[in-house]
C-alpha positions, 0 to 999 in steps of 0.5 A, a space after each residue: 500500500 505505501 509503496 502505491 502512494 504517489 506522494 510517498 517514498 519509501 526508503 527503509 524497513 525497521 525492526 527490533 530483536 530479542 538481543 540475545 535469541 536473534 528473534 522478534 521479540 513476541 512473534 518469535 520470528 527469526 531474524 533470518 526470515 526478517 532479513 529474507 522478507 527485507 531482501 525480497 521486497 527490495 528493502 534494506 533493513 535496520 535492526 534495534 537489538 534490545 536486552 531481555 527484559 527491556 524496560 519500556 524507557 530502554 525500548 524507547 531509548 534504543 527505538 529513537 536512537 535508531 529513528 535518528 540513524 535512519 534519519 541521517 542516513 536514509 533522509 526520512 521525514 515519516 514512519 509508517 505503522 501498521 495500527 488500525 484501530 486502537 486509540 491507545 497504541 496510535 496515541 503512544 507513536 504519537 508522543 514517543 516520536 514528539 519531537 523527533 522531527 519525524 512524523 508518524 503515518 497510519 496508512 491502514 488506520 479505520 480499515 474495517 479489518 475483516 474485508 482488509 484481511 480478504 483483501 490481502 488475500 485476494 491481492 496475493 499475500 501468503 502469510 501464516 500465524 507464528 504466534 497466537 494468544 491461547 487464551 483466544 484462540 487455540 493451539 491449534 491456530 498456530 502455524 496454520 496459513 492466513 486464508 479464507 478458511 482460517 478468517 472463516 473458522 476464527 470464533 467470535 469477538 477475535 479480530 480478523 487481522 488479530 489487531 488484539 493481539 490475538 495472533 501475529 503473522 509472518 508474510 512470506 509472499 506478496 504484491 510487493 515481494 520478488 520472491 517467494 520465502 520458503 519455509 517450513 513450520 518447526 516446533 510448536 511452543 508455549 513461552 511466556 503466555 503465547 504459543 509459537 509456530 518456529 518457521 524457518 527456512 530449511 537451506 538457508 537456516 541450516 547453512 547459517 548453522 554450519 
């Protein structure tokens, strides 16, 4: 969608790790497949490692160095976030970049999320839930593709973008992207009140470990 907007340019993607897994911190996504996603729409990629625990102050204080970074070297004057609807979130981007100089963007915001869904789909995204919240949803979900049938069988009050946190998404294809990520789906975890889905992909994980 950004990339469809005339009057924006977008330069550069940015994202935090878990500092010591090398792994989103939450979603549970390697850092490899981050990198892979980055690669295929064409994009560099600027990481902010944070230490587990991180308190909020230091995510903020490591978030905003980062912003100033890619300010400098990518000339950027916006930040695009993904929230749709929740005001306290959208709040929240808006004091911490107060006086950054960098403005935030929320290109999707007031979406009516279940036809957002199916239009990504339609649209060509392939995408699969690494991450649910078993309070909401169960085990199950874990792993399984972001189509139809999943938006059809999500029992009532659950979001169908999971803008609740009831579930988080790996895209591994799209309008945007030159190829294909090929993963697989590992093991299933519990870890700290979520359930995780370990996707990796088998060539280029198994060729980083050895």
């Amino acid at each position: 969608m950004l990339r469809c907007a005339p009057d924006l340019d977008v330069r550069v993607l940015l994202t935090s790790f878990n500092a010591s897994f090398g792994r989103v911190a939450m979603h549970g996504v390697r850092r490899s497949l981050v990198t892979a996603q980055a690669q295929a729409v064409g994009l560099p990629l600027h990481e902010v490692d944070l230490p587990p625990p991180c308190s909020n102050a230091i995510y903020e204080q490591r978030m905003l160095g980062a912003i100033e970074e890619i300010k400098k070297r990518y000339g950027i004057t916006h930040l695009a976030f993904g929230d749709l609807f929740l005001d306290d979130v959208r709040e929240y981007r808006l004091r911490m970049l107060k006086g950054s100089s960098v403005q935030p963007v929320f290109p999707l915001w007031g979406e009516p999320t279940r036809p957002l869904a199916e239009r990504m789909i339609a649209t060509g995204v392939k995408a699969y839930l690494s991450c649910i919240d078993p309070r909401v949803l169960a085990p199950s979900f874990a792993g399984r593709a972001f189509d139809r049938s999943l938006l059809d069988d999500l029992p009532p009050g659950v979001d169908a973008c999971g803008e609740h946190g009831e579930f988080h998404r790996i895209v591994v294809d799209g309008p945007s992207f030159q190829n294909l990520i090929a993963v697989e789906s590992g093991e299933v975890v519990e870890r700290d009140g979520f359930v995780s889905a370990d996707f990796y992909m088998p060539l280029a994980d198994q060729a980083m470990s050895t």
